[in-house]
N, CA and C of each residue as an Amber inpcrd file, in Angstrom:
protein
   672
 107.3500000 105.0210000  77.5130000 108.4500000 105.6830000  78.2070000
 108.5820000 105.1180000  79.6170000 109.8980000 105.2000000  80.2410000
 109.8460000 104.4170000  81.5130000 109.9160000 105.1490000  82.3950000
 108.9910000 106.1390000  82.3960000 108.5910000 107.0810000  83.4050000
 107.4470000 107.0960000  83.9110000 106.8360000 107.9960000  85.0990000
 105.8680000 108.4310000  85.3080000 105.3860000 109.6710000  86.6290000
 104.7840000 110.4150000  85.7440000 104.9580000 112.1600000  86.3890000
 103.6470000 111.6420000  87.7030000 103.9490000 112.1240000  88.9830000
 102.7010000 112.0170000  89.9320000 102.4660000 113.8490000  90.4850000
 101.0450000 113.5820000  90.4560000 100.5560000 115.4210000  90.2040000
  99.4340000 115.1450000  91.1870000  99.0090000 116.1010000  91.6680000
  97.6720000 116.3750000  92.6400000  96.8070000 117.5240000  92.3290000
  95.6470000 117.1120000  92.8270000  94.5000000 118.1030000  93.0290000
  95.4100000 119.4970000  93.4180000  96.1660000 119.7210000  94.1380000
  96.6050000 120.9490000  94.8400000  97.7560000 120.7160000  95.6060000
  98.4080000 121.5700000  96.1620000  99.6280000 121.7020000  97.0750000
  99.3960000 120.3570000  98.1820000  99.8600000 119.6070000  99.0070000
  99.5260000 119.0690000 100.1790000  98.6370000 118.0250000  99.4920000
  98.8390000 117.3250000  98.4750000  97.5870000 116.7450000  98.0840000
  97.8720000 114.9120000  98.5560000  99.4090000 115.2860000  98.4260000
  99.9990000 113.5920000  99.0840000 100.8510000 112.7770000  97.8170000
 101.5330000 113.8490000  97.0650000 102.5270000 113.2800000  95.7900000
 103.7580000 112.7410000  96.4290000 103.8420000 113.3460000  97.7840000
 105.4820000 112.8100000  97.7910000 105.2110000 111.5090000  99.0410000
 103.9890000 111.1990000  99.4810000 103.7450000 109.6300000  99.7540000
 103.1800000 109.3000000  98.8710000 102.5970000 108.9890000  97.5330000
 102.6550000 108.2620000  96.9490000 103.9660000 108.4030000  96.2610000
 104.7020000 108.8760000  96.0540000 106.1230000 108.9140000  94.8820000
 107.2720000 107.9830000  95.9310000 107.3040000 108.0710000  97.4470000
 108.0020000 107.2560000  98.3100000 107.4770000 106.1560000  98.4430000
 106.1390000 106.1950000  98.4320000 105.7050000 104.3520000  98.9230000
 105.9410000 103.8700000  97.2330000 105.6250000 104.2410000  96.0670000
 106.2000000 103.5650000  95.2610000 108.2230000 103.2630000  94.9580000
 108.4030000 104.2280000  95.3290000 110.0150000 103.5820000  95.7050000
 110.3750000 102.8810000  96.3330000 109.2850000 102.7460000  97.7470000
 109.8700000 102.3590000  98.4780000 109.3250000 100.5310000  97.9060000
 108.9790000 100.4000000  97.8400000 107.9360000  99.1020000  97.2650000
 109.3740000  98.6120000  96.1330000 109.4430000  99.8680000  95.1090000
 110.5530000  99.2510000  94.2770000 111.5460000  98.6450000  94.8940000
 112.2810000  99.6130000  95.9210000 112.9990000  99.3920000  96.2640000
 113.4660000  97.6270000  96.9720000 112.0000000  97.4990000  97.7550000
 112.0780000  96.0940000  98.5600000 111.8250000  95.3070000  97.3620000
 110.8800000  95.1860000  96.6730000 110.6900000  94.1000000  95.8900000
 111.0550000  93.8870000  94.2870000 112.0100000  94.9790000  93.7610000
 112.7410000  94.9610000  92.4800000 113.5180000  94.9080000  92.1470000
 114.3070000  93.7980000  93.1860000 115.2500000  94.0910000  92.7510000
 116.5510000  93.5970000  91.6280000 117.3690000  94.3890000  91.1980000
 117.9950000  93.3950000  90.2480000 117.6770000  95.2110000  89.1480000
 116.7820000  96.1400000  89.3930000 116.0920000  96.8450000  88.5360000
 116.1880000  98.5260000  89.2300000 116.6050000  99.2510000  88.3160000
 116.9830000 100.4390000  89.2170000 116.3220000 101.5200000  89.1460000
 115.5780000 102.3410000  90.3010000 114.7640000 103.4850000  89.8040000
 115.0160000 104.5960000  90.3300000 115.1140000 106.3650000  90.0010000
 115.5370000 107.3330000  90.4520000 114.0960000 108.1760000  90.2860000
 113.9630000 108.9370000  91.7290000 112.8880000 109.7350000  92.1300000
 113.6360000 110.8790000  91.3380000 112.7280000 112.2210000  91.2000000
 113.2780000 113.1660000  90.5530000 111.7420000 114.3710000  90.8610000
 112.1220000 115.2920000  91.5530000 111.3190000 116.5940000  91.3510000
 111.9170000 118.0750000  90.8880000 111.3690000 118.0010000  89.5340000
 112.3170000 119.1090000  88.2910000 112.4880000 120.4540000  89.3710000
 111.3120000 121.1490000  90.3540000 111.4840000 121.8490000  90.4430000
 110.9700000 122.2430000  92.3270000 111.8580000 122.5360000  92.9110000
 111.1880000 122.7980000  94.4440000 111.4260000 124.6030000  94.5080000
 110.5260000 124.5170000  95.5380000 110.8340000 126.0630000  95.9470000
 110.1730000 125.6950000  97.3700000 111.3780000 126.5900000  98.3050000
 111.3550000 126.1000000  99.5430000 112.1990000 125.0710000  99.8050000
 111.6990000 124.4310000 100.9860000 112.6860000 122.9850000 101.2470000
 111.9450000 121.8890000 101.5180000 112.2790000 120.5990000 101.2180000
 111.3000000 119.7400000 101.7720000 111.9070000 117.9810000 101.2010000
 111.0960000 118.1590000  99.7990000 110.6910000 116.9610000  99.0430000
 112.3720000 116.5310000  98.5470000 113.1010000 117.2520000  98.6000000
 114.5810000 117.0680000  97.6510000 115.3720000 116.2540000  98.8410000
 115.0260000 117.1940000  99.7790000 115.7440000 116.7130000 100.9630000
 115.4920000 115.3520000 101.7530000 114.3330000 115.2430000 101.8250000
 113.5970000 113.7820000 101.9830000 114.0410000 112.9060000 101.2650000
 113.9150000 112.8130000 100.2140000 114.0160000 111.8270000  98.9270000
 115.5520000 111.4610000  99.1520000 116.3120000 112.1840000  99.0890000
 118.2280000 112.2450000  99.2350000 118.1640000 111.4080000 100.4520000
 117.4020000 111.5130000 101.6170000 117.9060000 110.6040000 102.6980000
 117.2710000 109.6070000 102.6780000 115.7720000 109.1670000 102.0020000
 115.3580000 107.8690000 102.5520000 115.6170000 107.0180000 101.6020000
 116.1940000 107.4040000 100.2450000 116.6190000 106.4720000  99.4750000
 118.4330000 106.5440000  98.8070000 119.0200000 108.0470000  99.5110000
 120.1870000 107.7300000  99.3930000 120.6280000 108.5360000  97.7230000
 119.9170000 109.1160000  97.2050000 119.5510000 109.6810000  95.9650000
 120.4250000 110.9230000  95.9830000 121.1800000 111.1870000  94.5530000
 121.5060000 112.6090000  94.8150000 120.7000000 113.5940000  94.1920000
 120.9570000 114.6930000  95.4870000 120.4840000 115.9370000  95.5350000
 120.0620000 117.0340000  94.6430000 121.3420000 116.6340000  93.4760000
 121.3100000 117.3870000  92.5290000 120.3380000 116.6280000  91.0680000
 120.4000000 115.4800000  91.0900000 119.5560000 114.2320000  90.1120000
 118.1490000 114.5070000  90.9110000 117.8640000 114.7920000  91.8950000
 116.1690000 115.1290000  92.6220000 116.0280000 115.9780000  92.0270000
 116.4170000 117.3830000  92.6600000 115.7170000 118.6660000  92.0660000
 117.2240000 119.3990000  91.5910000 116.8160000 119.7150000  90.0250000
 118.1920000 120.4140000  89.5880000 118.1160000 122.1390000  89.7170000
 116.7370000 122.1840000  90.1790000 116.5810000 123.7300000  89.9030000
 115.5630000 123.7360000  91.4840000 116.1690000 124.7920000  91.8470000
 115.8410000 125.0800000  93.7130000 115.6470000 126.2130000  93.7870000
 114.4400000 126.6810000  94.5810000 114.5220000 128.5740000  95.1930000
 113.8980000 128.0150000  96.3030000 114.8280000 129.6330000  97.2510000
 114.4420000 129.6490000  98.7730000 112.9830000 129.5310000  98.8920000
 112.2110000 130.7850000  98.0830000 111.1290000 131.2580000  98.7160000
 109.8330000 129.7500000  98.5760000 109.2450000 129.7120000  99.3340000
 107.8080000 128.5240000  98.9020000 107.1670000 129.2680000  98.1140000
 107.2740000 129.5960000  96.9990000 106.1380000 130.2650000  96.3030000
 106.2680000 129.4600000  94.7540000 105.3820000 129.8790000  94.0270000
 105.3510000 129.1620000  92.4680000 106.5060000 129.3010000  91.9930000
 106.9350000 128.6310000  91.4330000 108.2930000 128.7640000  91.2170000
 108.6500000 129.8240000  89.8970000 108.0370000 130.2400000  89.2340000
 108.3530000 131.8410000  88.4510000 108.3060000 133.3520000  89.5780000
 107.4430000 132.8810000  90.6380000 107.3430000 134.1330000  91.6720000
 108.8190000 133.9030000  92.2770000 109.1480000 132.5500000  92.3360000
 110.3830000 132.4960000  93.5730000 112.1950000 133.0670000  92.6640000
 111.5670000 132.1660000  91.3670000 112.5680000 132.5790000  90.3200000
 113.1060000 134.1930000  90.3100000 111.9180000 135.0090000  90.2220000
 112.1180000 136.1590000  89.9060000 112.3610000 137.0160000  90.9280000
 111.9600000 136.7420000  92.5040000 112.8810000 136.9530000  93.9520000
 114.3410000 136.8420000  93.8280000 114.7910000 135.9190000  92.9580000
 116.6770000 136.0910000  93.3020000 116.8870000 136.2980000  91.8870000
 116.2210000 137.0780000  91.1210000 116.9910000 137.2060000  90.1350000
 117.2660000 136.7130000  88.7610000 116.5300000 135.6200000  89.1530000
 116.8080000 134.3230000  88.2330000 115.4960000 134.0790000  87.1130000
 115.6650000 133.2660000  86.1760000 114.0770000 132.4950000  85.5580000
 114.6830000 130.9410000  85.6660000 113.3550000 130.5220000  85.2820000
 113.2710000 128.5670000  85.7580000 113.9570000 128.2200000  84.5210000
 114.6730000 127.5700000  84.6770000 115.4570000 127.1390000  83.3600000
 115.4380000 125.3540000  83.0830000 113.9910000 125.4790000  82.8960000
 113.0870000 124.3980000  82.2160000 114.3130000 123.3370000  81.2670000
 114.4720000 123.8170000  80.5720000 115.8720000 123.0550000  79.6230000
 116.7920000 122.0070000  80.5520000 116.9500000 123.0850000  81.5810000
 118.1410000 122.3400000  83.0240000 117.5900000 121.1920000  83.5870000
 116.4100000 121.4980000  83.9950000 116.0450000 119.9060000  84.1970000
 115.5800000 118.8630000  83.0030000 115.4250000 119.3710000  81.8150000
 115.0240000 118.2270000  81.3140000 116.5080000 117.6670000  80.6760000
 117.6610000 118.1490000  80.6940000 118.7450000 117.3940000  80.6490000
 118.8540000 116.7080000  82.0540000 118.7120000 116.5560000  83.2440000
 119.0620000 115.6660000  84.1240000 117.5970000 114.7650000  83.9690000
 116.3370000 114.7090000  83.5280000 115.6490000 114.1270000  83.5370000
 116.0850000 112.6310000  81.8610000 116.3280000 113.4350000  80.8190000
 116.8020000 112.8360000  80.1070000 117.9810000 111.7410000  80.5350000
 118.9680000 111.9680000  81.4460000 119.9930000 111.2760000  81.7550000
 119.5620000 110.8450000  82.6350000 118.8080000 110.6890000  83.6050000
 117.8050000 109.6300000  84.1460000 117.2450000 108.7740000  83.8070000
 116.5840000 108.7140000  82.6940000 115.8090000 108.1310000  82.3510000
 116.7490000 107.3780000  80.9800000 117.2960000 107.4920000  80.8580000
 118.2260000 106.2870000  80.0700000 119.4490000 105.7350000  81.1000000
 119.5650000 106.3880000  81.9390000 120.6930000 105.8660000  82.8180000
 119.4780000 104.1470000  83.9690000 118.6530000 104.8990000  84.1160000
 117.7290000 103.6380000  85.1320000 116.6680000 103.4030000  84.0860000
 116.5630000 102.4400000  85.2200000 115.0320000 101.7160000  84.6790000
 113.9810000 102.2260000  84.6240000 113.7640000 103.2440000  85.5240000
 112.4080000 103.7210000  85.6450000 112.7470000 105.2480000  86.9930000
 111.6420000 105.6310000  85.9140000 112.1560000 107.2320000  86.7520000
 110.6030000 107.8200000  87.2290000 110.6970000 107.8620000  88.6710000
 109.0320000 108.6770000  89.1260000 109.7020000 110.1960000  89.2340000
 108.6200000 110.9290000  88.4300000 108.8430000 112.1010000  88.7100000
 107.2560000 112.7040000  89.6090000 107.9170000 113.6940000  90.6350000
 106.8760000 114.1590000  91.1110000 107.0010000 115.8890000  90.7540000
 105.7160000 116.2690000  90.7290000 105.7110000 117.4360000  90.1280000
 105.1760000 118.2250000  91.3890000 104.9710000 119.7860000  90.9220000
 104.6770000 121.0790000  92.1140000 102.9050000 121.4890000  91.9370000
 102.5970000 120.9090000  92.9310000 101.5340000 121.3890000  93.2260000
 100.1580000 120.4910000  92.4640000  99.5670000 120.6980000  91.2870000
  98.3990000 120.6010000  90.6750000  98.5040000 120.7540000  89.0480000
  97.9990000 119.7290000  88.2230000  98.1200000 120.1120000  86.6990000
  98.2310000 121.1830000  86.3720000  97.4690000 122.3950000  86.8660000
  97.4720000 123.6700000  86.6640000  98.2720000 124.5960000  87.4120000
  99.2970000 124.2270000  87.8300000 100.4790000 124.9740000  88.6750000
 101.5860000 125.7390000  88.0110000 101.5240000 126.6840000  87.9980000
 102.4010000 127.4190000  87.2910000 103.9180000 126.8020000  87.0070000
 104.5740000 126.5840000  86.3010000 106.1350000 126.0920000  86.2210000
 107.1860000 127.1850000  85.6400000 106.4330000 127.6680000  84.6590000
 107.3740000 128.9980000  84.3010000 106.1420000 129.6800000  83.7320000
 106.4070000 131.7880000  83.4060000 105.4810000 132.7490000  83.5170000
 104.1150000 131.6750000  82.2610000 105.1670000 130.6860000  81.3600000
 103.9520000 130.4620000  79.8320000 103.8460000 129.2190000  80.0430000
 103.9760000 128.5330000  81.4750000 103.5670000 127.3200000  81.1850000
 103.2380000 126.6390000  82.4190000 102.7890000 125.2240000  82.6210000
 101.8440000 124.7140000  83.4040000 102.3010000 123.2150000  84.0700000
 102.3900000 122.6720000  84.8290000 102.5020000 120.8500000  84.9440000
 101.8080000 120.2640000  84.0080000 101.1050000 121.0100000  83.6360000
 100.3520000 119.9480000  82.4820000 100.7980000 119.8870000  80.9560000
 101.6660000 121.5170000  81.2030000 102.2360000 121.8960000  79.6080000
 103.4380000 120.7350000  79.2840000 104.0040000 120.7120000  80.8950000
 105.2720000 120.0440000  81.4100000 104.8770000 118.5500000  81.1770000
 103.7610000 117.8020000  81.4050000 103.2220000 116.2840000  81.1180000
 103.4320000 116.1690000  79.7760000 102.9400000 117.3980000  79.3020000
 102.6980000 116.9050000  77.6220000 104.2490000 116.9460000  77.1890000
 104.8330000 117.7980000  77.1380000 106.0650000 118.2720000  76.5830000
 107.3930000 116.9850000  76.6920000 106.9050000 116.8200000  78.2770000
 107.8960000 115.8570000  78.2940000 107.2290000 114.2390000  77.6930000
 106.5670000 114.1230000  77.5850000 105.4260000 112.6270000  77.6700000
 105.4060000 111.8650000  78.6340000 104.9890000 112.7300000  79.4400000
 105.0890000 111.5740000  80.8280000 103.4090000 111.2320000  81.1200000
 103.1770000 109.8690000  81.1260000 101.9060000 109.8120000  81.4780000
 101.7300000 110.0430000  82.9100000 100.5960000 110.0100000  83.7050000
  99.9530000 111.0100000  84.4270000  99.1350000 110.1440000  85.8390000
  99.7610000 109.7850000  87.1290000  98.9180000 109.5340000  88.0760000
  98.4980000 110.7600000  88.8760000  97.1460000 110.6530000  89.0860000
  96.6940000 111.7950000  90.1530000  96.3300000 111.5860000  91.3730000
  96.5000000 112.4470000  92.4260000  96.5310000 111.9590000  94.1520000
  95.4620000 113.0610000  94.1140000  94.7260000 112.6680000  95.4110000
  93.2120000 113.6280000  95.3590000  93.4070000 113.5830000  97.0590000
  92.9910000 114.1480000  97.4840000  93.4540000 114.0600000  99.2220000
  91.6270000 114.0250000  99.6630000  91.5570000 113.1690000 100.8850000
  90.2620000 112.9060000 101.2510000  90.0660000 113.8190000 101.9450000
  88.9970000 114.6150000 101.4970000  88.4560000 116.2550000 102.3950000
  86.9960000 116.5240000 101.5400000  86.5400000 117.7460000 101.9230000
  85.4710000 118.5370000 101.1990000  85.8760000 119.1010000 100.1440000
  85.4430000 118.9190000  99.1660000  85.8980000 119.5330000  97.6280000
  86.5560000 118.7310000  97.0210000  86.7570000 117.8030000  97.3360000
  88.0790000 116.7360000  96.4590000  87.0350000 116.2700000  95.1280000
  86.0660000 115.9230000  95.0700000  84.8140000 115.7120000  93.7860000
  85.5710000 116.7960000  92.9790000  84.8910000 118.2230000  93.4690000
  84.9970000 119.3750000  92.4900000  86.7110000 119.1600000  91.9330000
  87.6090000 119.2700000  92.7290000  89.1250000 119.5880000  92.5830000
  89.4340000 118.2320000  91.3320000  88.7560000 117.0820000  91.7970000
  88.9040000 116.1370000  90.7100000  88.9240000 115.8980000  89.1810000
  87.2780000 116.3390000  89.3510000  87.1540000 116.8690000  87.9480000
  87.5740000 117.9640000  87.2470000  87.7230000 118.6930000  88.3470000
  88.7930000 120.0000000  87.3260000  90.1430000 119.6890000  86.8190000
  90.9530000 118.7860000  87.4250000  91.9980000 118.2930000  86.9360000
  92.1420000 117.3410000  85.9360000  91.2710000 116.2290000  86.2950000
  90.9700000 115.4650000  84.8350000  90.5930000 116.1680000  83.6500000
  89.9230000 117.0020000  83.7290000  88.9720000 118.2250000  81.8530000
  90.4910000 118.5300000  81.7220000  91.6540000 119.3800000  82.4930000
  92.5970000 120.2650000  82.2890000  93.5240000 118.6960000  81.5390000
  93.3320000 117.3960000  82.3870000  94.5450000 116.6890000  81.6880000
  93.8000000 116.6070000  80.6530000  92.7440000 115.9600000  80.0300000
  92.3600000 115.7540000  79.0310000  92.2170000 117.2800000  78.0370000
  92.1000000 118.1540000  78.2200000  92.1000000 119.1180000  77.3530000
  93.6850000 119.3640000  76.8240000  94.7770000 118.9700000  77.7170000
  96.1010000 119.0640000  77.6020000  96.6870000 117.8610000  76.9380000
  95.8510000 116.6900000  76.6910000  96.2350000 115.9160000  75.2960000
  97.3020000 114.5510000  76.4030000  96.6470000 114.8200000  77.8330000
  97.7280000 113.5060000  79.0300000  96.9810000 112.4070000  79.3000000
  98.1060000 112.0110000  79.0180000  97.9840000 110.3050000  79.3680000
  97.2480000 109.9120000  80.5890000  96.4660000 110.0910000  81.6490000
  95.7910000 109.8080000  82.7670000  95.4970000 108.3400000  82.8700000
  96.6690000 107.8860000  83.8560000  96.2340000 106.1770000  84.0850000
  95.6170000 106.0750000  85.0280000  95.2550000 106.9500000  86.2770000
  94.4330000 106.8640000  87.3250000  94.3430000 107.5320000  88.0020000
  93.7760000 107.5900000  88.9540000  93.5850000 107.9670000  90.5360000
  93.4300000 107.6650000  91.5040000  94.5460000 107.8930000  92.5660000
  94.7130000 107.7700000  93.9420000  93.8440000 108.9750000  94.7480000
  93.6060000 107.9820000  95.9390000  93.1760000 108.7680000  97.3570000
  93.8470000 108.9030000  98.1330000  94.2550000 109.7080000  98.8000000
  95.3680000 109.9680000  99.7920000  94.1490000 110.1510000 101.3240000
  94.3050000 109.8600000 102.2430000  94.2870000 110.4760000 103.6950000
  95.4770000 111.5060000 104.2630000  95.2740000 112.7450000 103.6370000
  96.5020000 113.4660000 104.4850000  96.0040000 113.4760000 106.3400000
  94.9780000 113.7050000 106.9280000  94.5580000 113.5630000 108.4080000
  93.7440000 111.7770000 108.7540000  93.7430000 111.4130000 109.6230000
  93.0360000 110.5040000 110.0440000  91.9670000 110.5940000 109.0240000
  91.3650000 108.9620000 108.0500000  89.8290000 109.2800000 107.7370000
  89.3440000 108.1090000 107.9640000  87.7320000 108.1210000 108.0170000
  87.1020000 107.0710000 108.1500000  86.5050000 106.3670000 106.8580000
  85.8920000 105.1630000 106.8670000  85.1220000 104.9400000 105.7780000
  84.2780000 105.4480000 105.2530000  83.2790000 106.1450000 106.2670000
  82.4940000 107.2330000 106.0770000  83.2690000 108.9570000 105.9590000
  84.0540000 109.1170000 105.9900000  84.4730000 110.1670000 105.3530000
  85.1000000 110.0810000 104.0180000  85.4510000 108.8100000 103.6000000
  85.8600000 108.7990000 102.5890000  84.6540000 108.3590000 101.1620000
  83.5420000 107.6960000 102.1280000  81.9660000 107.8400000 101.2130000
  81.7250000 109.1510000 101.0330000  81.6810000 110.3730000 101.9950000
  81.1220000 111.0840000 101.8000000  81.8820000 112.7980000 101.1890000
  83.2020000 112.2790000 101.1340000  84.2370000 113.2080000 100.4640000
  84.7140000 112.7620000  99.2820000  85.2020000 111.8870000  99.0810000
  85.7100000 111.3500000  97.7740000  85.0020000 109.6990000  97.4050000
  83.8830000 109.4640000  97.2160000  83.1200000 108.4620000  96.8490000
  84.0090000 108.0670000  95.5180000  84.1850000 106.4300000  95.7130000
  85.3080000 106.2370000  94.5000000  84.3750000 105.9800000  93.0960000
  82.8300000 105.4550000  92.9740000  82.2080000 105.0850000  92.2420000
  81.4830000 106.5850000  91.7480000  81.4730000 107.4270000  92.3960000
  80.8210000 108.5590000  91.9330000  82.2180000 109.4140000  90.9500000
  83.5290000 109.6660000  91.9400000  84.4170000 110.0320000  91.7570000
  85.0320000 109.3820000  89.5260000  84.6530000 107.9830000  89.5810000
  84.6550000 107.4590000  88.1540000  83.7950000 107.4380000  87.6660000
  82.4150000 107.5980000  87.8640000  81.5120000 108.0220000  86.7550000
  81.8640000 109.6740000  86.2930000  82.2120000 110.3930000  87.1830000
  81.9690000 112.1180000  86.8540000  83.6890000 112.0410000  86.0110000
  84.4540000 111.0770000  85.9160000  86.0030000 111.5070000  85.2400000
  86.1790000 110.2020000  84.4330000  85.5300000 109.3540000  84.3770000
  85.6590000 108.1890000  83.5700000  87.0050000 108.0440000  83.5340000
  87.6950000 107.7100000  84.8430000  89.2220000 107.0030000  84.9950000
  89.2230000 106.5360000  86.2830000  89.9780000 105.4150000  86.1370000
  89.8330000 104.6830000  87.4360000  90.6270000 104.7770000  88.4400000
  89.8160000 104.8760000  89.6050000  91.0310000 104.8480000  91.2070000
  91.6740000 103.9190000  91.1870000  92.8190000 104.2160000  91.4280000
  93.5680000 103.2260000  91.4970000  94.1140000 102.6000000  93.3300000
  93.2040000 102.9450000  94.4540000  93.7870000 102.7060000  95.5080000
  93.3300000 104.0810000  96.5090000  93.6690000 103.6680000  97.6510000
  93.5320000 104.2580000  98.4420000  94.8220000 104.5090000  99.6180000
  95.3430000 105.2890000  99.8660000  96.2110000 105.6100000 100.8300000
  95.9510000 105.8940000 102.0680000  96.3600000 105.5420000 103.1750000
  95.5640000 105.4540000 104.5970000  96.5260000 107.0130000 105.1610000
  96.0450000 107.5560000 106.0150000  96.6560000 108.0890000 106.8440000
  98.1580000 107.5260000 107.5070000  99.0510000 108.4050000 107.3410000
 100.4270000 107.4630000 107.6480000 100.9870000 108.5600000 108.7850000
 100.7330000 108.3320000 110.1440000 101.6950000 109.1100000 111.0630000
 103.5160000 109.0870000 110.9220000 103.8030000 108.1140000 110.4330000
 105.1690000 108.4610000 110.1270000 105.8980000 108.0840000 108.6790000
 105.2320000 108.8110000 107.6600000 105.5590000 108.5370000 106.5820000
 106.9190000 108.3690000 105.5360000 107.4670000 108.2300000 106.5840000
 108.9780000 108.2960000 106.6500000 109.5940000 106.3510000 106.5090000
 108.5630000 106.2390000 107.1580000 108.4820000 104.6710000 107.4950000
 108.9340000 103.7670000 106.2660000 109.7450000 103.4760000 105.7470000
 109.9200000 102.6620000 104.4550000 109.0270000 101.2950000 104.2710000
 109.3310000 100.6070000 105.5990000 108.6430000  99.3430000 105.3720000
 107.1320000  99.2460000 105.2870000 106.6320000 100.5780000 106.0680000
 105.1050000 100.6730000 105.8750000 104.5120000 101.2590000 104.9450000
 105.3670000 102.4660000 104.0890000 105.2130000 102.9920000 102.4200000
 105.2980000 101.3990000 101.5070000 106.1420000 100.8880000 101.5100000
 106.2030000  99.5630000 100.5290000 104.8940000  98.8810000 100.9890000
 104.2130000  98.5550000 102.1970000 103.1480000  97.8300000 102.0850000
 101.7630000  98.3770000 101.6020000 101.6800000  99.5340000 101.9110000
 100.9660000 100.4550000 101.3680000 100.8850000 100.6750000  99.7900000
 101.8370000 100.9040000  99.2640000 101.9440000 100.5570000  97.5960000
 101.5990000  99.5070000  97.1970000 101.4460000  98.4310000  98.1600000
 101.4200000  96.5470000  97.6820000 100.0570000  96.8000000  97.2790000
  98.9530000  97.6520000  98.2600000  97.8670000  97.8770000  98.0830000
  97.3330000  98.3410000  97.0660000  97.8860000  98.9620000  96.1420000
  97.4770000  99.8380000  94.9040000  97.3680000  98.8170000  93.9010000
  96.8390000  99.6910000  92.9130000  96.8900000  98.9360000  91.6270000
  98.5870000  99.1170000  90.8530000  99.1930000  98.3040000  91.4490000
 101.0540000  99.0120000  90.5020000 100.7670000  98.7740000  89.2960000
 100.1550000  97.3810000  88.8100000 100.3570000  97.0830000  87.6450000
  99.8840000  98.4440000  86.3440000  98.9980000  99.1090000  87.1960000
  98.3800000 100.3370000  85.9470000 100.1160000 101.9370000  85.9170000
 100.8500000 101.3760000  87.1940000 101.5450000 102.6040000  87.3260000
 102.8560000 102.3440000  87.0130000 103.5710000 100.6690000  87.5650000
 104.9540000 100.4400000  87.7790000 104.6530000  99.3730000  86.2880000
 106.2670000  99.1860000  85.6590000 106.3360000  98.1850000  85.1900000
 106.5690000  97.1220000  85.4600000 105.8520000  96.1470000  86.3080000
 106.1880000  95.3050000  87.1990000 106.0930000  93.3980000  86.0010000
C-alpha cells in the first residue's frame, strides 16, 4: 500500500516532526511524485493547521473530522454532541491514496489511544493496513513506553518497520545512552531504529526537516 501511518509512544512523542521532515524531504527531492499528509482525526488545534501552511495542503484532505476540546477524541466527540465518524475519514483517506503517490498519515497520540468508545490506533493500523513507524521521544521511560507499544503492535497483527528517536528538548549523547539506548532498545523489541531526530528549535524550518530525514533510514519508510 502506498501509505504509511506514524504513531508514538504517547502524546508529544514527535509524529508531526517526523511526518513534516518526511514531506518535507519529499517534497525537495521527489520530485515529478506527489504526496498528501493526512491526520484522520485532531481534537484541539494544531497539526491540521501546520500541515495546511507549510506544505500548502487542504484543510479538509488533513483532518476531515475536528473537535474543539484537546481531549481523546470520543471524550471531545461526545462534548458537542457528536460521535467520530470513522467511515468519514476513511473515504478522504481512500481518495488520497489513489489520487497521490504516497500518503503519510499521522495518527493521535500512541497505538493505544483511544479513536472511537471500541477502538484504538492500533485497531485503526490494522483496519486500514497501514504499516507502522514508531517515534519514541528521548526521556526517562522511553525503554518501558517502547516495549509496550511494540507487544500492543504485534499483538494487533501491525506491520512495524521501525523506530525513530525523537529529541523533543535539547539531548546529549549521553542522554540518549542512558534513556533510549538504541542496541538495548532492539534487543528488548527486535525491530530496528531507524534514526535519530535531533532537537529542532524551529521545526517549522523546511530546509532543515528535509536534511534531517536525509538522515534516517527512508529506504525502510519512503518509496524512494
Amino acid at each position: 500500500m502506498n501509505s504509511l501511518l506514524i504513531t508514538g509512544t504517547d502524546t508529544n512523542a514527535g509524529k508531526t516532526v517526523l511526518t513534516s521532515a518526511l514531506a518535507a524531504y519529499w517534497q525537495t527531492y521527489c520530485s515529478g511524485r506527489s504526496l498528501r499528509v493526512m491526520k484522520p482525526i485532531q481534537s484541539g488545534t494544531g497539526d491540521c493547521e501546520l500541515y495546511s501552511r507549510l506544505f500548502d495542503f487542504t484543510p479538509d484532505e488533513v483532518t476531515p473530522l475536528r473537535f474543539a476540546a484537546p481531549l481523546a477524541p470520543p471524550i471531545a466527540a461526545e462534548k458537542e454532541g457528536q460521535r467520530v465518524e470513522l467511515e468519514k475519514a476513511w473515504q478522504v483517506f481512500e481518495t488520497l491514496r489513489q489520487r497521490y503517490d504516497y500518503v503519510l498519515v499521522e495518527a493521535l497520540g500512541g497505538l493505544g489511544s483511544p479513536v472511537t468508545p471500541e477502538t484504538t490506533v492500533a485497531d485503526l493500523a490494522w483496519d486500514w493496513r497501514l504499516p507502522v513507524v514508531l517515534v519514541v521521544p528521548v526521556r526517562l521511560g522511553a525503554i518501558a513506553q517502547t516495549v509496550a507499544n511494540v507487544a500492543l503492535a504485534r499483538m494487533s497483527r501491525i506491520h512495524l518497520k521501525g523506530i525513530v528517536l525523537n529529541c523533543p528538548q535539547p539531548c546529549s549523547e549521553e542522554d540518549v545512552a542512558n534513556w533510549a539506548p538504541l542496541a538495548l532498545i532492539q534487543s528488548l523489541t527486535s525491530t530496528p531504529v531507524l534514526g535519530l531526530i535531533p532537537h529542532l528549535p524551529n521545526p517549522t524550518d523546511l530546509e532543515k526537516l528535509a536534511e534531517v530525514a536525509s538522515n534516517l533510514e527512508l529506504e525502510r519508510m519512503l518509496p524512494l
